[in-house]
N, C-alpha and C positions, 0 to 999 in steps of 0.2 A: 733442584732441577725438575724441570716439568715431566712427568709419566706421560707421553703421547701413548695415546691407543694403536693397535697393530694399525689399520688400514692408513691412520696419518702418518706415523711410524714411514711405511710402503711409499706412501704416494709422495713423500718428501725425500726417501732415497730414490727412486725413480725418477725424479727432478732432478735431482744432485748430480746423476749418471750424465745428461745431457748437457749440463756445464761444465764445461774444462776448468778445473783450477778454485770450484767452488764443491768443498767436501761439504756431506750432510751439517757438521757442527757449524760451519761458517755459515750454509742455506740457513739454517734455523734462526741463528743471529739475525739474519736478513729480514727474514717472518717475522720477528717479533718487534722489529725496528718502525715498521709500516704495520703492523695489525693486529700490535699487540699481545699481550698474555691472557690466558693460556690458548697453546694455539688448538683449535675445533675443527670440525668440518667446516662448519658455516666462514670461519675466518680465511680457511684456505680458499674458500669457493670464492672468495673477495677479490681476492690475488689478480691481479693486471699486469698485463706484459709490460705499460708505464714502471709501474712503480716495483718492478721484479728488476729490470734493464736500469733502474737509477739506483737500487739499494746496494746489487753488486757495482755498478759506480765509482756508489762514494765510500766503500772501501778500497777500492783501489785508488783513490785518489780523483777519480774522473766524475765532476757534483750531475752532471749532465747523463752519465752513462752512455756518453758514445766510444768510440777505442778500447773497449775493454777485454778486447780479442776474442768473443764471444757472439757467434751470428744470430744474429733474429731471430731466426727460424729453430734453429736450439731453445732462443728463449720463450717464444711462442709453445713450442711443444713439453718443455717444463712445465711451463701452466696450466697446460690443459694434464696433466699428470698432479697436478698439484689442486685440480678439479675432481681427481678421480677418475679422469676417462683414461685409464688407461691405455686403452685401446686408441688414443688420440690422434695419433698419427695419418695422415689423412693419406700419406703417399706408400702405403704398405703393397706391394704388390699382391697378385690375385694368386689365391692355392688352386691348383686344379686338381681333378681325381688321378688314383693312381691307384691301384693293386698290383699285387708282387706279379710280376714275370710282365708286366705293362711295356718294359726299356729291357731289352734283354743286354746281357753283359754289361751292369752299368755298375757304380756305387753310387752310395749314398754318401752327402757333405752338407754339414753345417757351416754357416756363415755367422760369426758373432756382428750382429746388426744393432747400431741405436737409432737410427730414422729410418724409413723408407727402403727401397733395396739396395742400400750401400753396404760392402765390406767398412765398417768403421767400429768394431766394437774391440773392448779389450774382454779376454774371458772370464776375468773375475767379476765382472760392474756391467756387463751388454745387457741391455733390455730383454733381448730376446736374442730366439736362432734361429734363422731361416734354413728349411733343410729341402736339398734339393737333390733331385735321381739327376745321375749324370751320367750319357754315354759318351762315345765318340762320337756322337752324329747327333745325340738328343739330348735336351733338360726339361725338367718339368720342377716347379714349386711345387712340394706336397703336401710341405706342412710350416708353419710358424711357431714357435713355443715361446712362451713367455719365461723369464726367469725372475721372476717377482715375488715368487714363494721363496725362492734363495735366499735371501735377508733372512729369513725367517727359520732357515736349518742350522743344525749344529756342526755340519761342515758345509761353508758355503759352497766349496769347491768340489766337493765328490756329489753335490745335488746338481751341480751342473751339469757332471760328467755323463750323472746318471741318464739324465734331460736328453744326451744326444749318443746314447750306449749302440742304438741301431745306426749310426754312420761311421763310415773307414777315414774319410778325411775330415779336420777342423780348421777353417780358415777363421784368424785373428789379427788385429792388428798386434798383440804382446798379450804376451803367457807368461807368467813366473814359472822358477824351476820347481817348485813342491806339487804347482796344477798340473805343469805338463808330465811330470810324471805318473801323474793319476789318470792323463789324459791318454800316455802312450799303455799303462798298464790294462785300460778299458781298449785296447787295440783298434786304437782312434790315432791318427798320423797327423799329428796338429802341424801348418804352416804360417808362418810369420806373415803378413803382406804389411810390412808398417806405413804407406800409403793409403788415402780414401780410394775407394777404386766401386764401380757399381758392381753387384755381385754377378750379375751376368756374363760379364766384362772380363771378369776373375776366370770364371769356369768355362768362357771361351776360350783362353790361353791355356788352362790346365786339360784344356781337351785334346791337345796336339800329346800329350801322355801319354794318351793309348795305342798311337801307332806302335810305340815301344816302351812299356809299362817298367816301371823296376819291379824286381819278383814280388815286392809284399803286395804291391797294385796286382800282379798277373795272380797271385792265391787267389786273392777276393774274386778276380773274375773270374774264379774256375779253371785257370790255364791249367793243363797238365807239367809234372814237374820235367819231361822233355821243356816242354813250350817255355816254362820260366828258365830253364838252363840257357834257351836261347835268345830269351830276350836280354839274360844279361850279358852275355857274350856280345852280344849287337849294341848294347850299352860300353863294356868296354872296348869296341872297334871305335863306336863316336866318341869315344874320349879319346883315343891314343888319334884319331885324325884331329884331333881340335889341339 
């Protein structure tokens, strides 16, 4: 079996991420079908959205590569990661500045993202995190991290963890149970959203939160432990009227 160097290694898990249903060993299969052994930089740099969209295809059956439940725009952005440009993504939204006390009573939240600003990522395999300050009134993008060094630790999942240790919430579309308890031990409150949904979109609804925080939300904002006794009490009045 072929020894790929780290960076081909990377740039063909980073592809892999963005195809559903295509794990790195079948991607490779793919690569070597159309361009050959051993695969190089110069090989991967070859790589065409043609001939990426026909090779997973004609394993599935489809000689053509249309139907293969897999959108363009996935397989476009694979290739340009299979280029190297990791940074490929052309729809990343913009970070703006931000220093502490900027949003007062806000937290911080990761989004596991694989294109652009969508909630669509799983925590083990997402590209990157989008991490965002959030009040009741404000958001701001403040930062994007890549998890591309991840491949590359001897625990993938606690180098994630690590990646987003300064935010209180994690939104995912699916967490295993061994990550998310590494994820709730780093007192990070990871949430499920198993739909695509824009992340903005996300943290508009999670905004309606703070009128009435559950206590671990009211800690983080500094509520005193009066103020949380009563948010939960106002939490159990809306349950018993619901």
């Amino acid at each position: 079996m072929q020894q790929l160097s780290r960076d081909s290694a990377l740039r063909i898990a980073l592809a892999s991420r963005v195809l559903p249903g295509v794990d790195v060993q079948r991607l490779i299969g793919i690569l070597h079908s159309k361009v050959g052994s051993p695969l190089d930089d110069e090989k991967l740099k070859s790589i065409t959205v043609t001939n990426l969209k026909t090779g997973i295809g004609s394993l599935d059956g489809e000689e053509d590569g249309e139907d293969i439940g897999i959108g363009l725009e996935n397989i476009k952005l694979a290739v340009r990661y299979l280029w190297g440009e990791e940074e490929g993504d052309e729809d990343l939204p913009q970070v703006q500045a931000y220093k502490t006390g900027d949003i007062p009573e806000s937290i911080r939240i990761a989004i596991a993202s694989n294109s652009g600003s969508l909630l669509n990522g799983h925590f083990g395999s997402c590209i990157r995190f989008l991490i965002y300050q959030l009040s009741q009134d404000d958001m701001r993008l403040i930062d994007i991290r890549s998890t591309v060094e991840a491949d590359s630790a001897d625990d993938r999942n606690l180098f994630r963890v690590n990646l987003i240790n300064d935010c209180q919430v994690l939104f995912v579309q699916s967490i295993g149970g061994p990550a998310a308890a590494k994820v709730i031990r780093a007192d990070i409150y990871p949430i499920k959203v198993p739909e695509v949904i824009a992340a903005t979109a996300q943290l508009r609804e999670f905004q309606k939160v703070f009128a009435a925080p559950p206590p671990w939300m009211a800690k983080v904002l500094g509520k005193t432990a009066e103020e949380r006794k009563r948010f939960s009490h106002h939490e159990d009045d809306v349950k018993a009227e619901g």
